[in-house]
py3Dmol code that shows the C-alpha trace and the ligand (Angstrom):
import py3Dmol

protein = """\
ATOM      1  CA  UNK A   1     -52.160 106.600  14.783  1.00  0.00           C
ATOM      2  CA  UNK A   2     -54.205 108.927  16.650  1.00  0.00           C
ATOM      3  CA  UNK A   3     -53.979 108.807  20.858  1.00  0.00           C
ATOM      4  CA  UNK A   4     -56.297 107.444  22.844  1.00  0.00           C
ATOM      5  CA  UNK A   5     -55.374 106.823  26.433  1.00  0.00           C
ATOM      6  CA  UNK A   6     -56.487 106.737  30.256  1.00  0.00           C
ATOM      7  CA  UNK A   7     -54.139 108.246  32.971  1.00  0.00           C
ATOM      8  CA  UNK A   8     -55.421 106.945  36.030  1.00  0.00           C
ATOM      9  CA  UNK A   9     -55.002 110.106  38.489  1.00  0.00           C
ATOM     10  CA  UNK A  10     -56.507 108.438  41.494  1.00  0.00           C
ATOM     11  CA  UNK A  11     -56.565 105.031  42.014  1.00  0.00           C
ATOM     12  CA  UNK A  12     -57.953 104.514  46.129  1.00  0.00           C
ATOM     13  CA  UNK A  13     -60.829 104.123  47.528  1.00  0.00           C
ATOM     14  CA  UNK A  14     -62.514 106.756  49.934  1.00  0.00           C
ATOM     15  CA  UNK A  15     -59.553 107.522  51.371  1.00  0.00           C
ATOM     16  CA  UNK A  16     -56.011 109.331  50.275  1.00  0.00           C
ATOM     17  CA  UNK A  17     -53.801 106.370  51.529  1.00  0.00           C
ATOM     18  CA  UNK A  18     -50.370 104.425  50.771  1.00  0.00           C
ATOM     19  CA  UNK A  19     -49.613 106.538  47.640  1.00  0.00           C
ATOM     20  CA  UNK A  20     -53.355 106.286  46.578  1.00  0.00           C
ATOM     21  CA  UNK A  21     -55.468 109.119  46.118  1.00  0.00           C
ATOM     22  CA  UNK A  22     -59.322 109.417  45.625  1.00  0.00           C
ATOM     23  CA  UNK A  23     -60.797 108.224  42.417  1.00  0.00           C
ATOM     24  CA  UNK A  24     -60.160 110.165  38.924  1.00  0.00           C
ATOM     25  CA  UNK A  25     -58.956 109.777  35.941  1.00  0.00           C
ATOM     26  CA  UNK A  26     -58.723 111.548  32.322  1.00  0.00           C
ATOM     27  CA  UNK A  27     -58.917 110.175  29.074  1.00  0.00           C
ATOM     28  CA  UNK A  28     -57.521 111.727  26.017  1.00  0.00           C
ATOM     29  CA  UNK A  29     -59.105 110.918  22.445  1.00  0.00           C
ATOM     30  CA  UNK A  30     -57.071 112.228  20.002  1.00  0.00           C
ATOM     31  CA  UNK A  31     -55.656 115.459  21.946  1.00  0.00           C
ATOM     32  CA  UNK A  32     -59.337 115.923  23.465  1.00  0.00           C
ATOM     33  CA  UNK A  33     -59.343 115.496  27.464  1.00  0.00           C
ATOM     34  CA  UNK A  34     -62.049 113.611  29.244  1.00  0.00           C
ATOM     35  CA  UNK A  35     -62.079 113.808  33.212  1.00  0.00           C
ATOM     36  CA  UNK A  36     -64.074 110.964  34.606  1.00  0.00           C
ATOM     37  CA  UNK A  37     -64.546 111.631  38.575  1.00  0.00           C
ATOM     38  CA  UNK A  38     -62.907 113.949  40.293  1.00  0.00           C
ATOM     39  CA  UNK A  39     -62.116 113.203  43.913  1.00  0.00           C
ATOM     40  CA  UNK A  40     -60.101 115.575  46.443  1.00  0.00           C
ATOM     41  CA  UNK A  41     -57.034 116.345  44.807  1.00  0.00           C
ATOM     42  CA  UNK A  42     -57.326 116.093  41.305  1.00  0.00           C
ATOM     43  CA  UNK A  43     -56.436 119.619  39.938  1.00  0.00           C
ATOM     44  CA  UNK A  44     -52.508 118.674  41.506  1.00  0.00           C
ATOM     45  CA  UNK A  45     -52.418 115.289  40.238  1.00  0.00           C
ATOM     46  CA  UNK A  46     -53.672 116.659  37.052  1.00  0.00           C
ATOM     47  CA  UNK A  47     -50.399 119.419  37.107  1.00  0.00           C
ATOM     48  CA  UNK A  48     -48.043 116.530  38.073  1.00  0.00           C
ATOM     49  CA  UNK A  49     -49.558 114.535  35.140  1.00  0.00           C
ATOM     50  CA  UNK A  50     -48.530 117.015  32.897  1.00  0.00           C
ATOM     51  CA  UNK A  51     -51.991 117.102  30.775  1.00  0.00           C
ATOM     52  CA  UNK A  52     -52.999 120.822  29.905  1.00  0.00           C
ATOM     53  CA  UNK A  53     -55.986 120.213  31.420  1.00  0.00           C
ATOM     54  CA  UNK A  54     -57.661 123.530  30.415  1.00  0.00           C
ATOM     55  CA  UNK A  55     -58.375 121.678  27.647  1.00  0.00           C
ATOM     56  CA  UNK A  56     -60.834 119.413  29.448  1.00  0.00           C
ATOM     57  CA  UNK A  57     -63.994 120.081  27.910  1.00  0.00           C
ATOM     58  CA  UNK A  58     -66.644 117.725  29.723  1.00  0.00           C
ATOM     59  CA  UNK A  59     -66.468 116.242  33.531  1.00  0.00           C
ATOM     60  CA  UNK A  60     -68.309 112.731  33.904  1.00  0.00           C
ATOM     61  CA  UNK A  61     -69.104 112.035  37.796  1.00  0.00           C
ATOM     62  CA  UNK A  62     -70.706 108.637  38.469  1.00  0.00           C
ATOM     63  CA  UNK A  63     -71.863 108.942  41.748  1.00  0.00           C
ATOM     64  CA  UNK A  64     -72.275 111.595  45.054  1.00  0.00           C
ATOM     65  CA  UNK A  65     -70.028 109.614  47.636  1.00  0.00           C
ATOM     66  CA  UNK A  66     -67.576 112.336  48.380  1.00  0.00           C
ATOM     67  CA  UNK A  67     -64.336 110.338  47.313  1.00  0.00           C
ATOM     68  CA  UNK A  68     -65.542 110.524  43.614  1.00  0.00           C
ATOM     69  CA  UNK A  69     -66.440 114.512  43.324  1.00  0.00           C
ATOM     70  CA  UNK A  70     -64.877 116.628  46.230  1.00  0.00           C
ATOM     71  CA  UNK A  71     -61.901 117.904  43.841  1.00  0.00           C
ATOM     72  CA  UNK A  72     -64.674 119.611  41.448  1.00  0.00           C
ATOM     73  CA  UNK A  73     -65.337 122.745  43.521  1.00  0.00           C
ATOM     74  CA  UNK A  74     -61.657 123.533  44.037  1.00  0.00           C
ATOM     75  CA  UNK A  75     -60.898 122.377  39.926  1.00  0.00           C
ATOM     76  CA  UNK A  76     -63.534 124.798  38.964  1.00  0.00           C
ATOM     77  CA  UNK A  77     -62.407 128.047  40.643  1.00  0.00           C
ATOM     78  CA  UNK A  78     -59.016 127.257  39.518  1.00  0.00           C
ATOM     79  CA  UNK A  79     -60.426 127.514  36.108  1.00  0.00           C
ATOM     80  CA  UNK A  80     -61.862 130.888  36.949  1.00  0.00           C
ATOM     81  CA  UNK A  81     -58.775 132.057  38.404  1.00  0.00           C
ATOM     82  CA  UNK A  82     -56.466 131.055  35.224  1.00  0.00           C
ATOM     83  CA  UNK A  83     -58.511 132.639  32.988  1.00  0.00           C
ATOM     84  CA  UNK A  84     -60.588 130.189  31.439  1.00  0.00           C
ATOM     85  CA  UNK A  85     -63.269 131.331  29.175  1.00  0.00           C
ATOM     86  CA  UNK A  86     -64.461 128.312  27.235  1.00  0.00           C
ATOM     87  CA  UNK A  87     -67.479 125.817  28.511  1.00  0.00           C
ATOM     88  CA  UNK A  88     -67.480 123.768  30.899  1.00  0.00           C
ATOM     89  CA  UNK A  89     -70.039 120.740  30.865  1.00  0.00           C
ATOM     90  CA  UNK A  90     -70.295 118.493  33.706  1.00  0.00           C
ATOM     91  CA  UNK A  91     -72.464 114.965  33.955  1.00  0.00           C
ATOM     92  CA  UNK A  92     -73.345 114.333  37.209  1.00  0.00           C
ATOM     93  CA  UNK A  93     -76.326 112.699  38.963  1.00  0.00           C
ATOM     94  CA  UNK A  94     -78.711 115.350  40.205  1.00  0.00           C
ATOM     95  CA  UNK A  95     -77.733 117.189  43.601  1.00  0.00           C
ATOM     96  CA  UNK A  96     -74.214 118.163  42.361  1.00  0.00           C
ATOM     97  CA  UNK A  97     -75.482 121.226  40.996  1.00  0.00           C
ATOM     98  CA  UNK A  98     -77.127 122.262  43.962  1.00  0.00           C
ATOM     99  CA  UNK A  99     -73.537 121.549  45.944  1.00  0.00           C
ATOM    100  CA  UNK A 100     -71.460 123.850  43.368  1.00  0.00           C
ATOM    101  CA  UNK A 101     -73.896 126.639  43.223  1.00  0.00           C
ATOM    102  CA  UNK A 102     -74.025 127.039  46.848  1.00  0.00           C
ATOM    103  CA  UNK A 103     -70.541 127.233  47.222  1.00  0.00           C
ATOM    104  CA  UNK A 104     -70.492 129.384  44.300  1.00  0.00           C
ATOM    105  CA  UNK A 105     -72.972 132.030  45.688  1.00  0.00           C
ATOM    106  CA  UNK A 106     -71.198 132.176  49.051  1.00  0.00           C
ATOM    107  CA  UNK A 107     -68.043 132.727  47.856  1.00  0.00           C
ATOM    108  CA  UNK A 108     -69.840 135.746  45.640  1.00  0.00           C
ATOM    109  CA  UNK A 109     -68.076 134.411  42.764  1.00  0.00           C
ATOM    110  CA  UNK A 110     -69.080 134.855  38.999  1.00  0.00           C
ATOM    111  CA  UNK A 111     -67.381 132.350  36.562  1.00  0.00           C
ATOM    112  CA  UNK A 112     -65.506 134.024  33.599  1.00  0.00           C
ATOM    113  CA  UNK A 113     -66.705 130.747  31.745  1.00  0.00           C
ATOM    114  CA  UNK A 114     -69.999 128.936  31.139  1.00  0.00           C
ATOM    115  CA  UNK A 115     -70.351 126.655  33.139  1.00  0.00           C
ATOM    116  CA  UNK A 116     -73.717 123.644  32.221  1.00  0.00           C
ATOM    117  CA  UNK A 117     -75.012 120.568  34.488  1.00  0.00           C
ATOM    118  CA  UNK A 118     -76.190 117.760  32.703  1.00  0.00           C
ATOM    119  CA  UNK A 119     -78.564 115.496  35.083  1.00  0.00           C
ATOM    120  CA  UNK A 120     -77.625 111.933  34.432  1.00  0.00           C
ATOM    121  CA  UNK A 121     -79.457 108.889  35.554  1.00  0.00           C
ATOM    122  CA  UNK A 122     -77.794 104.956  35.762  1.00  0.00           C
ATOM    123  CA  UNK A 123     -79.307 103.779  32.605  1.00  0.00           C
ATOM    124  CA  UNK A 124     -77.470 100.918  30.386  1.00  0.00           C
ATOM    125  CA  UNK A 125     -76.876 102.390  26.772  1.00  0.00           C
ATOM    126  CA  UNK A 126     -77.800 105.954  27.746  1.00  0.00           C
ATOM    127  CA  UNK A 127     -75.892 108.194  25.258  1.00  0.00           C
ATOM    128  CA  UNK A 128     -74.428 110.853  27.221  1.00  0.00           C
ATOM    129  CA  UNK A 129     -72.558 112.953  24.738  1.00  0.00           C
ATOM    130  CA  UNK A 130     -71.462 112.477  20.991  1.00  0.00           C
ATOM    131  CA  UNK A 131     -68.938 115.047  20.017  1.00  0.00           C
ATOM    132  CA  UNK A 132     -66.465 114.613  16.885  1.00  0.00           C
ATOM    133  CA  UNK A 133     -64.078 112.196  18.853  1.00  0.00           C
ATOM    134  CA  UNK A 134     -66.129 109.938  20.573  1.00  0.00           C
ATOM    135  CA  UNK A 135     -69.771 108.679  22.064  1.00  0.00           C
ATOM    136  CA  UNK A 136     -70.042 108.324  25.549  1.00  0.00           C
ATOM    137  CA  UNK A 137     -72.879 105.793  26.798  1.00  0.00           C
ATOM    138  CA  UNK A 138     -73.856 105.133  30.336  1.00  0.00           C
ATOM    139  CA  UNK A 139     -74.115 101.862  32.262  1.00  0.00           C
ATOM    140  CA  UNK A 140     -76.381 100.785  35.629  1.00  0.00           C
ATOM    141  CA  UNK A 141     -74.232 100.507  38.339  1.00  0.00           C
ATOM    142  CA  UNK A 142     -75.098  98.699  41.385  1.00  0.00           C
ATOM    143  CA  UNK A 143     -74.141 101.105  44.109  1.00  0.00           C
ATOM    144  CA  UNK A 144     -75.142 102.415  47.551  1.00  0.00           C
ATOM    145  CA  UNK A 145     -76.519 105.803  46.046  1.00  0.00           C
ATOM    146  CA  UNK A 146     -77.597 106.094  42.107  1.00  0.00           C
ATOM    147  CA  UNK A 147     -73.913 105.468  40.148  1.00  0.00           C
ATOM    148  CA  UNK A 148     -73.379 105.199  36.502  1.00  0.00           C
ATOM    149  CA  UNK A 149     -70.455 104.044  34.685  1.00  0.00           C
ATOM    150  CA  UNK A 150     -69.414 105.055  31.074  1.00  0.00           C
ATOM    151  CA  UNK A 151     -68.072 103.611  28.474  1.00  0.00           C
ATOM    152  CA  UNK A 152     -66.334 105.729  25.455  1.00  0.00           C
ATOM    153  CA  UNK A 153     -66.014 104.583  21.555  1.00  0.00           C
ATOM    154  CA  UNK A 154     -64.255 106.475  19.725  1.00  0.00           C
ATOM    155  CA  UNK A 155     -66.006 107.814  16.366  1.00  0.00           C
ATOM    156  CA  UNK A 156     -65.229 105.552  13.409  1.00  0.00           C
ATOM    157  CA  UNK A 157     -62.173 106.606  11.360  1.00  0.00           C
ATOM    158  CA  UNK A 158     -62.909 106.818   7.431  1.00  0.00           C
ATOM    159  CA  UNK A 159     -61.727 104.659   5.173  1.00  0.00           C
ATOM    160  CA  UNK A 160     -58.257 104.339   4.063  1.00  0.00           C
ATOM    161  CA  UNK A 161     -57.521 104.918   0.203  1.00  0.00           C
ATOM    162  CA  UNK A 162     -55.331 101.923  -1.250  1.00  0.00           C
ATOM    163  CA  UNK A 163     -52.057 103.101  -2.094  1.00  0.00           C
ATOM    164  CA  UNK A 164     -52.098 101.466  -5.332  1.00  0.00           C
ATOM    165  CA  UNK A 165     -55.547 102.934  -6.050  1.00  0.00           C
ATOM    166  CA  UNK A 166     -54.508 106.725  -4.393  1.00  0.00           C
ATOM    167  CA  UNK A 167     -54.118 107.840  -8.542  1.00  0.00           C
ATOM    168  CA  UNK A 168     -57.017 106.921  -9.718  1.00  0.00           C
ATOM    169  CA  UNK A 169     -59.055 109.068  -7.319  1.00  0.00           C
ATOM    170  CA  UNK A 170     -59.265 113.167  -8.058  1.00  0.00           C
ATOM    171  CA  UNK A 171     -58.060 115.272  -4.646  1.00  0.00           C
ATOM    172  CA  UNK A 172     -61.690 116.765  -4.827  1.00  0.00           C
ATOM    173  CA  UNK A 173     -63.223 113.460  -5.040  1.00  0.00           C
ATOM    174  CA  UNK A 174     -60.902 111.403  -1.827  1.00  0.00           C
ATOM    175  CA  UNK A 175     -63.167 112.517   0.937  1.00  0.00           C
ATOM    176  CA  UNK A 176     -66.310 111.095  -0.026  1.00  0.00           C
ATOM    177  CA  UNK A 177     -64.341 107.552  -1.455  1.00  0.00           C
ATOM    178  CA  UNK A 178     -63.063 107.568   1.886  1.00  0.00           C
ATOM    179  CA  UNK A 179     -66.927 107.929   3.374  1.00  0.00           C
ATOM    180  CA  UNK A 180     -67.337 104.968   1.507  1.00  0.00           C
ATOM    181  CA  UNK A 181     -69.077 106.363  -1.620  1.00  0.00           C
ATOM    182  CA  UNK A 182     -68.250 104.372  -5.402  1.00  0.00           C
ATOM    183  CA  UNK A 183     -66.435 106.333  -7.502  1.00  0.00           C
ATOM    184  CA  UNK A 184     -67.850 107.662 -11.131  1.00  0.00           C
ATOM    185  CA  UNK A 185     -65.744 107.908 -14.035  1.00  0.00           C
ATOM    186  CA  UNK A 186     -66.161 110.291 -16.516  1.00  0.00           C
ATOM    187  CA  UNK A 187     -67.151 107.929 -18.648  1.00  0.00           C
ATOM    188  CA  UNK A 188     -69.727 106.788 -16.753  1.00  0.00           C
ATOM    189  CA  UNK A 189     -68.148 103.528 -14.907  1.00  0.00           C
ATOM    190  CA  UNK A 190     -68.923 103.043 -11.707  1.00  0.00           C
ATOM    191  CA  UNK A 191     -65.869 102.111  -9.660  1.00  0.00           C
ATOM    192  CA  UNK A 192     -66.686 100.310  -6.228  1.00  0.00           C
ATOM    193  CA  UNK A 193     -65.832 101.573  -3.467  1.00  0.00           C
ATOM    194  CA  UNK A 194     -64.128  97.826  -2.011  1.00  0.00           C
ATOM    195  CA  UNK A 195     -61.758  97.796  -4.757  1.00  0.00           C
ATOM    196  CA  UNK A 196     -60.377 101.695  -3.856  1.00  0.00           C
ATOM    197  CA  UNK A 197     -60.683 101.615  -0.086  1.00  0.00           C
ATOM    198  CA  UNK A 198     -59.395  99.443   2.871  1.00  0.00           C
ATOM    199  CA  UNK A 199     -61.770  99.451   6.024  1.00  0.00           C
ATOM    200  CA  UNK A 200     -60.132 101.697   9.385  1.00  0.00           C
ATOM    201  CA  UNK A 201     -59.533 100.149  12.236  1.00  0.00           C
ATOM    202  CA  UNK A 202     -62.097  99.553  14.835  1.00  0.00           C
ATOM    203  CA  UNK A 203     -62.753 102.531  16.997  1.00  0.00           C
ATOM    204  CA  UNK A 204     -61.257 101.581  20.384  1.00  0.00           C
ATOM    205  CA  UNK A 205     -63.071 101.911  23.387  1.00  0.00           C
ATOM    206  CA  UNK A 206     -62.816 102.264  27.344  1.00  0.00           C
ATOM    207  CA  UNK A 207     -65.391 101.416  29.995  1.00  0.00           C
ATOM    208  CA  UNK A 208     -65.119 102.978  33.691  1.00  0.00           C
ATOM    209  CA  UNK A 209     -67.382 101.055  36.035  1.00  0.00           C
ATOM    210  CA  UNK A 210     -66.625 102.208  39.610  1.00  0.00           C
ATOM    211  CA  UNK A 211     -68.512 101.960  42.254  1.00  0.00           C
ATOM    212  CA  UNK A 212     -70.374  98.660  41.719  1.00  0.00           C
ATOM    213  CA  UNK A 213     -71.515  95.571  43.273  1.00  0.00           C
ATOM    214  CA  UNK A 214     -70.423  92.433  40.441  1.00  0.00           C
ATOM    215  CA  UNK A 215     -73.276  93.772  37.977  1.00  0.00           C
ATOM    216  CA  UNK A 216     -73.827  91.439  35.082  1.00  0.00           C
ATOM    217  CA  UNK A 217     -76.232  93.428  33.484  1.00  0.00           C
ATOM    218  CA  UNK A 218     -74.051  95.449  32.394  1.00  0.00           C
ATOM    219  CA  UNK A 219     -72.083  93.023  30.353  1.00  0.00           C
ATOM    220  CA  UNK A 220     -74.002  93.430  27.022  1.00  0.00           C
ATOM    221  CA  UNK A 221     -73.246  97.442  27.254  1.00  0.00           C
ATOM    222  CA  UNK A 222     -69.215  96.511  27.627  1.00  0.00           C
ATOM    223  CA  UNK A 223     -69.092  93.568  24.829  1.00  0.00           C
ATOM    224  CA  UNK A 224     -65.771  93.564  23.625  1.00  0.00           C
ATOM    225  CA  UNK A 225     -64.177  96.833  25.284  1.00  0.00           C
ATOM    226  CA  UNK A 226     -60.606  97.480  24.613  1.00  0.00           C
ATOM    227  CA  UNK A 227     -59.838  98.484  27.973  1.00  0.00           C
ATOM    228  CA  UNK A 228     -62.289  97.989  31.102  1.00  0.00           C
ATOM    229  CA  UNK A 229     -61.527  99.831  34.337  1.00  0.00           C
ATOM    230  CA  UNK A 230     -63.345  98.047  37.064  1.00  0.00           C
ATOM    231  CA  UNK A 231     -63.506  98.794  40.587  1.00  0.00           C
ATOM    232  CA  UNK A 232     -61.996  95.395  42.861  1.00  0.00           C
ATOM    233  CA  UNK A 233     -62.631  97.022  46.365  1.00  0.00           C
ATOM    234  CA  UNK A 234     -61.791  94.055  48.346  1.00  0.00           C
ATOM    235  CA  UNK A 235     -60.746  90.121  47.870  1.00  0.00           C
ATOM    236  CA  UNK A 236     -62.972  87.341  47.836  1.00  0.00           C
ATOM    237  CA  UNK A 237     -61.694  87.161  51.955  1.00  0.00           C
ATOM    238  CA  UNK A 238     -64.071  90.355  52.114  1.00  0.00           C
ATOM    239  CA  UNK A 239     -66.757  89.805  49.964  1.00  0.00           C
ATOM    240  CA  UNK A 240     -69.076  89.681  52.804  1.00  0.00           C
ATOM    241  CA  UNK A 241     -67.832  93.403  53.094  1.00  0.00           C
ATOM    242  CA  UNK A 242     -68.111  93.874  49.650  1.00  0.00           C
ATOM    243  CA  UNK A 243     -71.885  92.688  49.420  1.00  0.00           C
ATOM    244  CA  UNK A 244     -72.503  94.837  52.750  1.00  0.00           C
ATOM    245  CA  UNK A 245     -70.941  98.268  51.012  1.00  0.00           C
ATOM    246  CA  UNK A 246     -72.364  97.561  47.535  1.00  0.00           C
ATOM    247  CA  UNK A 247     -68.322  96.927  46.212  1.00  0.00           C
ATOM    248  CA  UNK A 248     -66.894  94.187  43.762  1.00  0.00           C
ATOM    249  CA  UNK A 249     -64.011  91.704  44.468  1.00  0.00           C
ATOM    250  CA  UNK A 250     -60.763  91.688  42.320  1.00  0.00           C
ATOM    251  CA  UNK A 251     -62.756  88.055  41.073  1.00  0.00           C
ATOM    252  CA  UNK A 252     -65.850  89.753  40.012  1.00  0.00           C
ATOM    253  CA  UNK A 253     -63.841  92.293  38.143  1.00  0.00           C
ATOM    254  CA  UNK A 254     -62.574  89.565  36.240  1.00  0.00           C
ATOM    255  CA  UNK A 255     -65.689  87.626  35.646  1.00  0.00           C
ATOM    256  CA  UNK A 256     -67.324  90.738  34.637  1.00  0.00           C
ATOM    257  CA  UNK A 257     -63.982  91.394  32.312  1.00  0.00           C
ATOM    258  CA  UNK A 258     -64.175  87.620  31.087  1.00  0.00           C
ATOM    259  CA  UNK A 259     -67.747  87.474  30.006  1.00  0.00           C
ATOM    260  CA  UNK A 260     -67.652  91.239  28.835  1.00  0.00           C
ATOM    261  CA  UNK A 261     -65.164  89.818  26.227  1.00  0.00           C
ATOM    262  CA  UNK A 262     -62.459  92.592  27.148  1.00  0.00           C
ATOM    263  CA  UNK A 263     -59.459  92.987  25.665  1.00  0.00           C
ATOM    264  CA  UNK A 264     -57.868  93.874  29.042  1.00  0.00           C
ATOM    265  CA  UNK A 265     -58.601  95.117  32.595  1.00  0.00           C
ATOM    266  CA  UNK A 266     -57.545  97.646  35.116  1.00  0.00           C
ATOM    267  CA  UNK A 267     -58.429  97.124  38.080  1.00  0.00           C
ATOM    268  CA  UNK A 268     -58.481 100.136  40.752  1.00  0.00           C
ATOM    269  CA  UNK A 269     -60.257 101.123  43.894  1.00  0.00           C
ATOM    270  CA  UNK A 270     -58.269  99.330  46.213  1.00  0.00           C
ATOM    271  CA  UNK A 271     -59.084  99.982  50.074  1.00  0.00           C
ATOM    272  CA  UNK A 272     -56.459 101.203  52.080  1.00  0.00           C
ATOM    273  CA  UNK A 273     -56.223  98.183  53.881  1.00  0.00           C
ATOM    274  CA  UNK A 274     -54.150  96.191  51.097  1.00  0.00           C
ATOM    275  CA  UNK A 275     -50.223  97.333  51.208  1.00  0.00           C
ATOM    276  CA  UNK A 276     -49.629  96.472  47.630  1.00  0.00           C
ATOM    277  CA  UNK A 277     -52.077  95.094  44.681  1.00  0.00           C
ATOM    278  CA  UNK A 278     -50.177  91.562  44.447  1.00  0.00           C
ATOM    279  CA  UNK A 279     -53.246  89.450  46.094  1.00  0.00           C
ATOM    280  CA  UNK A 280     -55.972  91.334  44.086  1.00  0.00           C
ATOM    281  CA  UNK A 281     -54.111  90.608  41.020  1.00  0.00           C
ATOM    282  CA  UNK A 282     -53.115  87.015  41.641  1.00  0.00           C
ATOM    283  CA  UNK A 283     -57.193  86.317  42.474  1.00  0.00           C
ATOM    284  CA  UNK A 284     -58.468  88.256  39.581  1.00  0.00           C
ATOM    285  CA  UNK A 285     -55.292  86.348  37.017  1.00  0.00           C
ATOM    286  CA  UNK A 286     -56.959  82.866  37.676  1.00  0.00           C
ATOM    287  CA  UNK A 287     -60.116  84.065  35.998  1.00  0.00           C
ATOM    288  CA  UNK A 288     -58.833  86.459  33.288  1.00  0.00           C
ATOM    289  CA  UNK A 289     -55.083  86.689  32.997  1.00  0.00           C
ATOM    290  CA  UNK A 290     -54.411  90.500  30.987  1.00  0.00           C
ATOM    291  CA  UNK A 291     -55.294  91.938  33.814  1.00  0.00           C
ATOM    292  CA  UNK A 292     -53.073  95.361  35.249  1.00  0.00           C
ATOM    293  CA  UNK A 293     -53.201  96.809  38.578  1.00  0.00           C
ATOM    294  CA  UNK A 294     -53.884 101.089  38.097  1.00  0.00           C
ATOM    295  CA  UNK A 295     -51.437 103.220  39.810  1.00  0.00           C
ATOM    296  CA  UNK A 296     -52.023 106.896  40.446  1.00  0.00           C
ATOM    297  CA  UNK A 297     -50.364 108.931  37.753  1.00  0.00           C
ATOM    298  CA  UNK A 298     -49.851 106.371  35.131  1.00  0.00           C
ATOM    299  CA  UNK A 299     -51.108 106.409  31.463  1.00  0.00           C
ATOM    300  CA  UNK A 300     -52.002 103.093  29.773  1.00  0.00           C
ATOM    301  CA  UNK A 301     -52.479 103.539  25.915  1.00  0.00           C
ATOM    302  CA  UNK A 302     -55.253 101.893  24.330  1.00  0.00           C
ATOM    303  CA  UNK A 303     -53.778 100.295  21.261  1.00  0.00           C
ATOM    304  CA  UNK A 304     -55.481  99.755  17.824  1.00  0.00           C
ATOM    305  CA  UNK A 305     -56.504  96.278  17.330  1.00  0.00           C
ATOM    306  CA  UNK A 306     -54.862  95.404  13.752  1.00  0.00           C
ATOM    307  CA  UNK A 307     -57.250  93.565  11.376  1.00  0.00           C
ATOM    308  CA  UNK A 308     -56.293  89.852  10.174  1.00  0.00           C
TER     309      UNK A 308
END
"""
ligand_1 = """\
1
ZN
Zn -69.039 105.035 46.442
"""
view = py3Dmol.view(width=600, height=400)
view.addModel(protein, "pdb")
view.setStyle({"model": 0}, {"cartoon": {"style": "trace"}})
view.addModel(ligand_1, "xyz")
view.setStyle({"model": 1}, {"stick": {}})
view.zoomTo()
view.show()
């Protein structure tokens, strides 16, 4: 089975606190590395984590509030210093490029690497990239300054040969069977394709929707996500607070998780004021009950769903 999992680098909100650093997180799809946000910190969590994170190809930033991009500077000239020469692409609502650059220039530094902005805008079912591991679509946020969440599918596996079939297929023929093309014999008969070929499983998919107001609208864009990371600021004891600052409760997580139709949720975001993530769990449990609390530096492993 091929990997596909989130490590959860930072897990706070706007400030480092209790153990908690500044949001960001990377997502590996099958040995291809993903960071989404990238607050202060993130190149030494990302050491401690372990990931060989020259590897990450493409940097998603939802939003402009400092806690959610002011690693990216420091993560990009370390790239420059190590060597890097391979692209960089970053997603990030306008202004960001305008922030890098001018640190860039001042410093009278030339990157060794290429290094690309991509504008993006909150937009539900935006497609953001498509590479050969997965799509990445954007979702509308509801947020103090223009914020967009993503969610990322996986590209669909192809099909798997039967094993009693496997010797009736030629090698030079298995790739397109497994594409889903019938099979012609040489004598003409057409062999379906159902008979040789068992369907993959379903790509697996992860949504990251931080920071938010509860947003239903988004809840068609998220329809049955494997795993959905949603911000729970506060608990419904704050939601005044969380209306005022444009935040979600650990129970609007969960109502967004429950109608969503998710397979499980994460929440994260915590402000420092909570000591430990037992009351934001308990609250969000009584509406949907597979339900984890992130913690900086772990992994959680998206699991294929096996088909009945
Ligand atoms: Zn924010």
């Amino acid at each position: 089975m091929t990997r596909f999992a989130v490590t959860t680098l930072g897990t706070g909100a706007a400030l480092p606190a209790r153990g908690r650093s500044p949001s960001a997180q990377v997502l590996d799809a099958n040995g291809s590395l993903y960071l989404i946000d990238c607050g202060e910190g993130t190149q030494e969590r990302l050491r401690a984590s372990g990931a060989n994170f020259q590897r990450i190809r493409h940097v998603f930033i939802g939003h402009l509030h400092g806690d959610h991009y002011l690693g990216l500077m420091g993560l990009i000239s370390s790239f420059h210093l190590m060597g890097r020469s391979g692209p960089l692409d970053v997603h990030a609502p306008e202004g960001l490029q305008a922030i890098i650059d001018l640190q860039l220039r001042t410093s009278r530094t030339f990157l060794r690497y290429p290094l690309t902005f991509h504008i993006i805008r909150p937009e539900n079912g935006r497609t953001l990239l498509e590479d050969e591991h997965v799509t990445v679509h954007g979702l509308a946020l509801r947020h103090r300054l223009p914020c967009t969440g993503f969610v990322f599918r996986e590209q669909p596996a192809p099909r798997n040969l039967r094993k009693d079939q496997v010797h009736r297929v030629p090698h030079f023929e298995r790739n397109a069977v497994k594409a889903g093309e019938d099979l012609v014999l040489d004598d003409g008969t057409v062999v379906p394709n159902a008979e040789l070929t068992v369907a993959p499983p379903p790509p697996r998919s992860y949504a990251y929707c931080s920071d938010t107001a509860y947003t239903p609208g988004i809840v068609p864009f998220i329809r049955q996500v494997d795993l959905l990371y949603h911000e729970a600021t506060f608990t419904e004891q704050l939601a005044e607070r969380a209306r005022e600052t444009l935040h979600s409760t650990a129970r609007q997580a969960a109502m967004i998780a429950r109608e969503a139709g998710a397979r499980r949720l994460l929440l994260g975001h915590f402000s420092s004021r909570y000591k430990n993530t037992e009351v934001l769990l308990a609250e969000a449990r009584a509406v949907f009950p597979s339900v984890e609390a992130s913690s900086d530096g772990c992994t959680y492993a998206i699991d294929q769903r096996t088909i009945v």
